[in-house]
DRENPA-3360 file (N, C-alpha, C; in nm, 2 decimals, always signed):
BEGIN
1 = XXXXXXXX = +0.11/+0.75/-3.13/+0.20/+0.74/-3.02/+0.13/+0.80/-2.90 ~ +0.03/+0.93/-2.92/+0.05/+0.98/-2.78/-0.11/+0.90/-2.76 ~ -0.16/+0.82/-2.88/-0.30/+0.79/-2.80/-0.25/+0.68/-2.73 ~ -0.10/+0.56/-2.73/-0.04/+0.47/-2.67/-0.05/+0.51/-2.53 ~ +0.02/+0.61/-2.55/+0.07/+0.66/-2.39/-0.07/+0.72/-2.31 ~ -0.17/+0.77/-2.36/-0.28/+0.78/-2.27/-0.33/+0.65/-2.26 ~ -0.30/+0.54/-2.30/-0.41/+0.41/-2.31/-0.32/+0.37/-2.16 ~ -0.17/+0.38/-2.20/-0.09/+0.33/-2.05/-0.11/+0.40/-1.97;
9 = XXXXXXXX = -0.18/+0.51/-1.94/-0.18/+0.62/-1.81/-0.32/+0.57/-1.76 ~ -0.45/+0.54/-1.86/-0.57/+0.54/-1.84/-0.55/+0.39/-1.77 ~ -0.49/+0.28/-1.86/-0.49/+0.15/-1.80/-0.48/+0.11/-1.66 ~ -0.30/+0.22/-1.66/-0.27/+0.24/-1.50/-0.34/+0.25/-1.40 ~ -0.41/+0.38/-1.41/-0.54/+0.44/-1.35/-0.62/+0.33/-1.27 ~ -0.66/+0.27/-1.38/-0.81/+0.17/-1.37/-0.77/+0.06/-1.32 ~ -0.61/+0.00/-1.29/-0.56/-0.11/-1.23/-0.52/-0.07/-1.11 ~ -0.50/+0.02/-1.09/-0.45/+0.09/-0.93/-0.61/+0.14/-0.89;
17 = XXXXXXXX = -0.71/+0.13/-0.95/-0.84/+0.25/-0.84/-0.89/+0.09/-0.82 ~ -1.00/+0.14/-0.71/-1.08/+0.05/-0.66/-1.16/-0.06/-0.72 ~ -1.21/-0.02/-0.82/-1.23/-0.12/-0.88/-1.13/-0.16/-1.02 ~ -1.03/-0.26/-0.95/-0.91/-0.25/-1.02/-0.95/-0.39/-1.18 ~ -0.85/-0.34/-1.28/-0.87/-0.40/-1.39/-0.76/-0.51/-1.40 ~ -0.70/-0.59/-1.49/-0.62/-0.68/-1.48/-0.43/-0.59/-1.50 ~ -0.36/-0.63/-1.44/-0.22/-0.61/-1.48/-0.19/-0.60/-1.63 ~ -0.25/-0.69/-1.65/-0.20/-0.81/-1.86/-0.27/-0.66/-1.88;
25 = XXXXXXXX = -0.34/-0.61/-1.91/-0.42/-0.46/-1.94/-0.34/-0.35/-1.98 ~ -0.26/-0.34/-1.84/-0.15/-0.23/-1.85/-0.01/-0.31/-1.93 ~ +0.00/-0.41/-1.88/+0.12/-0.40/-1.99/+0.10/-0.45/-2.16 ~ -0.01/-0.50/-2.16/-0.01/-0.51/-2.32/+0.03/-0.39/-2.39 ~ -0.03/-0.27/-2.30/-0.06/-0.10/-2.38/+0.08/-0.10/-2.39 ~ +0.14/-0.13/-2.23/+0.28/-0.08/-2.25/+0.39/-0.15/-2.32 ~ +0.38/-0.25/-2.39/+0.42/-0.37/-2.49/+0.41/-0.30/-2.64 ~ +0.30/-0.23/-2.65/+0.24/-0.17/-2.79/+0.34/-0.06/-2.84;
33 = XXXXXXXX = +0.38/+0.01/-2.73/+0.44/+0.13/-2.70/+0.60/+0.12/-2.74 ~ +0.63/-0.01/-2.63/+0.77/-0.05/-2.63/+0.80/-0.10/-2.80 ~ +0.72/-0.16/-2.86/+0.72/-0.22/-2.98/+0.72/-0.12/-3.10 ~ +0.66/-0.03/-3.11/+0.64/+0.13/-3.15/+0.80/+0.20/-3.15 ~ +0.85/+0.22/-3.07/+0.96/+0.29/-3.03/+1.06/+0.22/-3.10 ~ +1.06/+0.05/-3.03/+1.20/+0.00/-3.13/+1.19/-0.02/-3.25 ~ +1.06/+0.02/-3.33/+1.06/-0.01/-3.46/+1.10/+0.18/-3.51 ~ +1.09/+0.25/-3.45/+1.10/+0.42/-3.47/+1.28/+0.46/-3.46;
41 = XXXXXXXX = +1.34/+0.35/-3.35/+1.47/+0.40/-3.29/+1.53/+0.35/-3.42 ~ +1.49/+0.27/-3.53/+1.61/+0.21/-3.65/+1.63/+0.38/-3.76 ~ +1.55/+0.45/-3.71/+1.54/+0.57/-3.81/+1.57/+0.66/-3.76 ~ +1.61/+0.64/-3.62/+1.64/+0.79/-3.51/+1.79/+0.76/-3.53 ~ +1.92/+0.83/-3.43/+2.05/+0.92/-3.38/+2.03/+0.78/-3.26 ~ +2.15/+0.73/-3.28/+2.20/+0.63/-3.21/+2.15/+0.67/-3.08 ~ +2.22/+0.74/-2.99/+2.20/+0.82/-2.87/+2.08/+0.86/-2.83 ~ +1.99/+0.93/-2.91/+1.81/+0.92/-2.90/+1.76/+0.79/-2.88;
49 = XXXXXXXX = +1.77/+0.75/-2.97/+1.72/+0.55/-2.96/+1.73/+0.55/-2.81 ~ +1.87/+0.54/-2.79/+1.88/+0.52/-2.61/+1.85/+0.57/-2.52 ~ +1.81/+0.66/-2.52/+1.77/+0.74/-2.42/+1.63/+0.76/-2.43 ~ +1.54/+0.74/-2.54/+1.41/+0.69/-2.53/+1.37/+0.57/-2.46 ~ +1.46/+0.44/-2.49/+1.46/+0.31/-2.50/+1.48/+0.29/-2.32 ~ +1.53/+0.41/-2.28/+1.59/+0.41/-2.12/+1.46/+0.45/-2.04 ~ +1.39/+0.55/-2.13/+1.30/+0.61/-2.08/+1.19/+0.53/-2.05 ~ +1.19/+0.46/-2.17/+1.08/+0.36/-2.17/+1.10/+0.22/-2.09;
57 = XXXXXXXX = +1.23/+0.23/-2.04/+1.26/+0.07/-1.93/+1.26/+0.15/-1.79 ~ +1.26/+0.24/-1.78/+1.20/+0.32/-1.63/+1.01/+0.36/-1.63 ~ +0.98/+0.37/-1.72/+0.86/+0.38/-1.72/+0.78/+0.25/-1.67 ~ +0.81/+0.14/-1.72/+0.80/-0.04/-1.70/+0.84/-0.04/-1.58 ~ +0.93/+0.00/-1.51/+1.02/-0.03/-1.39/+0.93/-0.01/-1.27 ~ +0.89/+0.17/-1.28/+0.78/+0.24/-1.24/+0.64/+0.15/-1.24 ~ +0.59/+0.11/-1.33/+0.44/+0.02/-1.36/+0.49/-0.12/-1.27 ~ +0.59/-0.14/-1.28/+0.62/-0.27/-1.16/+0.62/-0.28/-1.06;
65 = XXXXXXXX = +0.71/-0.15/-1.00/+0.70/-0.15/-0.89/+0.57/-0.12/-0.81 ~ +0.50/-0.02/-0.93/+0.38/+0.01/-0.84/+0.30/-0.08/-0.82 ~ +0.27/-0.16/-0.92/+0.19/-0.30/-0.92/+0.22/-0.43/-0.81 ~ +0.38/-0.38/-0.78/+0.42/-0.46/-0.64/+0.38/-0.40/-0.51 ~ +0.36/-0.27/-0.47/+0.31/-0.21/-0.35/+0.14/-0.22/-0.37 ~ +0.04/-0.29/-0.47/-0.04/-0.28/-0.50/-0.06/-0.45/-0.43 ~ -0.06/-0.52/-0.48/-0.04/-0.65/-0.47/+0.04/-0.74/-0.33 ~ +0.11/-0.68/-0.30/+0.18/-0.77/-0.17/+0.16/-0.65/-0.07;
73 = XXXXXXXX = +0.10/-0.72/+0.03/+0.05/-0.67/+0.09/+0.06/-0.78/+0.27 ~ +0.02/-0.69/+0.40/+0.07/-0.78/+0.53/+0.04/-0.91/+0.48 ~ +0.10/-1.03/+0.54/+0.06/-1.20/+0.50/-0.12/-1.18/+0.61 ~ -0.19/-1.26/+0.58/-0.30/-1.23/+0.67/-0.32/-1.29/+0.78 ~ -0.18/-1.40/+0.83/-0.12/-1.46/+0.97/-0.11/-1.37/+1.02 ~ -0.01/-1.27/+0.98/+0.06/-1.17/+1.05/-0.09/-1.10/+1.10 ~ -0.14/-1.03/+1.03/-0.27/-0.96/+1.07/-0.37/-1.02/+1.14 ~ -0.36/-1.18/+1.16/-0.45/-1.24/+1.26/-0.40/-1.26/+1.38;
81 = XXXXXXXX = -0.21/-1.27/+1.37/-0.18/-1.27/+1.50/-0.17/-1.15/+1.62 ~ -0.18/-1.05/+1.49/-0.19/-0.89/+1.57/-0.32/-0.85/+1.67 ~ -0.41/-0.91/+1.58/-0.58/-0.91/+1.65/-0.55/-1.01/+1.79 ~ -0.53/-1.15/+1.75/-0.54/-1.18/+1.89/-0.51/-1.15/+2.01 ~ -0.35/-1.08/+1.98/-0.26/-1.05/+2.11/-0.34/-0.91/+2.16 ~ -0.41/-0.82/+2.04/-0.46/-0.69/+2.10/-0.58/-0.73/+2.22 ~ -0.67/-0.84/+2.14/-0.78/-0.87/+2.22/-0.70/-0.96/+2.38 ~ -0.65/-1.01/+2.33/-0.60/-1.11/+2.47/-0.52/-1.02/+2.56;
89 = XXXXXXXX = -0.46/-0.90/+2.55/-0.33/-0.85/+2.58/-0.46/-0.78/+2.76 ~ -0.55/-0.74/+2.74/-0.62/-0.65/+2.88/-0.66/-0.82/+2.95 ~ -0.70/-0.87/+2.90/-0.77/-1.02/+2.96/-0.64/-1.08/+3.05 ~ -0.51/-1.11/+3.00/-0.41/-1.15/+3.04/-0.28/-1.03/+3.09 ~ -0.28/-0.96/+3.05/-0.16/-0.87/+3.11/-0.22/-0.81/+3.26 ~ -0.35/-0.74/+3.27/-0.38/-0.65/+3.37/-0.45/-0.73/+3.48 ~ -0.50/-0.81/+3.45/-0.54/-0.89/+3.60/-0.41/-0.98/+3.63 ~ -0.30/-0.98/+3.58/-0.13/-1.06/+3.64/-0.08/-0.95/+3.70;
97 = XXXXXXXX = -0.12/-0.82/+3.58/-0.02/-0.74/+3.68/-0.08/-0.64/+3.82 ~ -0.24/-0.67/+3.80/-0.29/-0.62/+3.96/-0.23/-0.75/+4.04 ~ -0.28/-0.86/+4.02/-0.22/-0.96/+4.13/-0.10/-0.95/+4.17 ~ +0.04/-0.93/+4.09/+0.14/-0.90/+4.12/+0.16/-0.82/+4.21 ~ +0.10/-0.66/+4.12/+0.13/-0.57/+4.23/+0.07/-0.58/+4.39 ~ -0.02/-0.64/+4.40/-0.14/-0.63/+4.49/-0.06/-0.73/+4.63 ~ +0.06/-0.78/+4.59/+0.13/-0.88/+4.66/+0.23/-0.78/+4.76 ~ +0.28/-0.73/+4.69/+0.38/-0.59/+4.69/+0.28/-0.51/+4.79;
105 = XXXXXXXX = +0.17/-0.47/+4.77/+0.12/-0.38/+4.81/+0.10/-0.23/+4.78 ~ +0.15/-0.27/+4.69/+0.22/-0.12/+4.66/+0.07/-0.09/+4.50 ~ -0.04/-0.12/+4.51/-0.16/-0.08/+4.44/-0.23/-0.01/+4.51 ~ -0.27/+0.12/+4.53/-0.37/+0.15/+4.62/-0.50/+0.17/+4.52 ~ -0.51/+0.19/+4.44/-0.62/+0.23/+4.34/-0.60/+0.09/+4.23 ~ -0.65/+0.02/+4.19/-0.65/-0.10/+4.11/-0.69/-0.04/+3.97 ~ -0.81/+0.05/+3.93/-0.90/+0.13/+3.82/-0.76/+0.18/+3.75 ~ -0.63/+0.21/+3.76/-0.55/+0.22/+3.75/-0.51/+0.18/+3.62;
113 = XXXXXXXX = -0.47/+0.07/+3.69/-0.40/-0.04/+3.63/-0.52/-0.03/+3.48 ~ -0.66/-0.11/+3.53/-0.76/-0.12/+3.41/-0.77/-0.05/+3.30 ~ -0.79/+0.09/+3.38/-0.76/+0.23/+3.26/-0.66/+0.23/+3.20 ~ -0.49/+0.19/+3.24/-0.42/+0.21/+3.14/-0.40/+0.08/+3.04 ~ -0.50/-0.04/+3.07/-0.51/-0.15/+2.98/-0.59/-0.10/+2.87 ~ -0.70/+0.02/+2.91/-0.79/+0.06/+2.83/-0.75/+0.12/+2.72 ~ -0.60/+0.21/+2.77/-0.58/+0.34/+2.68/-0.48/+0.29/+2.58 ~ -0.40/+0.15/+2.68/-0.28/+0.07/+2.58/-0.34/+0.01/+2.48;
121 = XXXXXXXX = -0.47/-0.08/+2.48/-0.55/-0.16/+2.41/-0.62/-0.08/+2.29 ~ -0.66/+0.03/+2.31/-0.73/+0.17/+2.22/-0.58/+0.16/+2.12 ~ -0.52/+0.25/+2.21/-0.39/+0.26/+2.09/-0.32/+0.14/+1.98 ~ -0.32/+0.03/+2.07/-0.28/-0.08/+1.95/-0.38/-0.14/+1.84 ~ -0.50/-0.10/+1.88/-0.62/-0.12/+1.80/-0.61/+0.03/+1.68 ~ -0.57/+0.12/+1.72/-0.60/+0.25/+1.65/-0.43/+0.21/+1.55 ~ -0.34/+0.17/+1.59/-0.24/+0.14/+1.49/-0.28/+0.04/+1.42 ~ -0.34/-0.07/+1.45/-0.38/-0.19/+1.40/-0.45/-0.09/+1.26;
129 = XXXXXXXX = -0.56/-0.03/+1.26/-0.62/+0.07/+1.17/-0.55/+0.13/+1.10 ~ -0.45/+0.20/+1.16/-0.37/+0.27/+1.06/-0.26/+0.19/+0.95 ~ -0.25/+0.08/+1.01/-0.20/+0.01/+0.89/-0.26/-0.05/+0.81 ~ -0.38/-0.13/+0.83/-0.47/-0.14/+0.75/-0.51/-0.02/+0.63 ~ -0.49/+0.10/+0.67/-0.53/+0.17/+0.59/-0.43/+0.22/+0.51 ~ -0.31/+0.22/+0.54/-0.19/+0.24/+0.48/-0.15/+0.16/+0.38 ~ -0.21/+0.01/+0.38/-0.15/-0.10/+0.30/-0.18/-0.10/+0.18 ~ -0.30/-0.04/+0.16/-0.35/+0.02/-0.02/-0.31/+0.15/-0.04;
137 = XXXXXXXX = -0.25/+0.22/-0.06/-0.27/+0.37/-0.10/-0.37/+0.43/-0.19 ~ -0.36/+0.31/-0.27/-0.46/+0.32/-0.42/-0.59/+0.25/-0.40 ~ -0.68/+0.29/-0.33/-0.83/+0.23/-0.29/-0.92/+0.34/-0.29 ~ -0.86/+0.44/-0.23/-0.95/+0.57/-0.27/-1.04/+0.58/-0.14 ~ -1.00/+0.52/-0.05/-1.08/+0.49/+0.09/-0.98/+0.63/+0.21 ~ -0.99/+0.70/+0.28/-0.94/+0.73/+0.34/-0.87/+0.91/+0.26 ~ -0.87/+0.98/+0.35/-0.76/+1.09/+0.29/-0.64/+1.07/+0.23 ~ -0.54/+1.01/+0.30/-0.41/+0.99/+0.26/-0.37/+0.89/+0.14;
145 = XXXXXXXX = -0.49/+0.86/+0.09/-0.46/+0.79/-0.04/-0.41/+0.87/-0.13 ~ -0.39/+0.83/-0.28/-0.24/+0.89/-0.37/-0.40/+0.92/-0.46 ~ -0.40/+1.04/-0.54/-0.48/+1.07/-0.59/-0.50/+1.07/-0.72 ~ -0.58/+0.94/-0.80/-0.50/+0.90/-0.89/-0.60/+0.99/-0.99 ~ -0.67/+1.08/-0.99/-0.74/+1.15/-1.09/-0.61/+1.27/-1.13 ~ -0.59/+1.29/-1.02/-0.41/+1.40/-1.09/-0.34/+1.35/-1.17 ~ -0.33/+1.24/-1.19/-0.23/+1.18/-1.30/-0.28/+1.16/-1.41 ~ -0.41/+1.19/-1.46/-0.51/+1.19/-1.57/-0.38/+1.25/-1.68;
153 = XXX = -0.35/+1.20/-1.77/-0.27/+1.29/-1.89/-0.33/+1.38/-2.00 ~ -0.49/+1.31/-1.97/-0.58/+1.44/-2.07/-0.58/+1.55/-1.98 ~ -0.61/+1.58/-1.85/-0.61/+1.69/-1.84/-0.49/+1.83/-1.84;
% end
């Protein structure tokens, strides 16, 4: 049993790190496990049975969901339509809005305007990145990834 449960930690592991293995991987281990237990619960305390049996449908639950924040991920429209507007947004917003202002009169410095196209365009570009980097946790690219050598159960 406990070499089961290291095969489902190690599986885990190797399907969540960068070079990821197949899903069917982790759950066969975790199929082996589940099948182990209901053949153990006919010999156990009604109450244990279930509360193993519980244990072990939150453990699955857990391996799902993770395997869903792994897998679905921004649609890559959405992320192409983000690029464009970043790149189009200084081209088209800041030469409308010096013309505008420039009608008004009320521009005395135009570099103005440009600069804060520069610092708005930086920023939506530097969030653009941050989500990107956020959308795997499990890649192993970046600091703020989840650190999947701590969850080693040999150690």
């Amino acid at each position: 049993m406990k070499a089961d449960i290291l095969a489902i930690s190690k599986s885990l592991r190797e399907y969540l790190g960068p070079e990821s293995t197949s899903l069917d991987k982790v759950r066969t281990d975790a199929n082996k496990l589940t099948e182990y237990i209901q053949d153990l619960s006919s010999r156990m305390k009604y109450n244990a049975a279930l509360k193993i049996q519980g244990f072990m449908r939150d453990v699955l639950s857990g391996i799902e969901n993770t395997a869903a924040i792994k897998e679905h991920r921004t649609p890559v429209t959405i992320r192409a339509y983000c690029l464009v507007f970043i790149y189009m947004y200084p081209i088209i917003f800041i030469p409308s809005a010096y013309y505008n202002l420039m009608e008004g009169g009320s521009v005395s410095a135009p570099w103005i305007l440009y600069a804060g196209g520069l610092i708005s365009t930086f920023i939506l570009i530097s969030l653009y990145n941050v989500q990107i980097q956020l959308e795997n946790p499990f890649d192993q690219i970046g600091i703020d990834d989840v650190k999947l050598e701590m969850f080693d159960l040999n150690e």
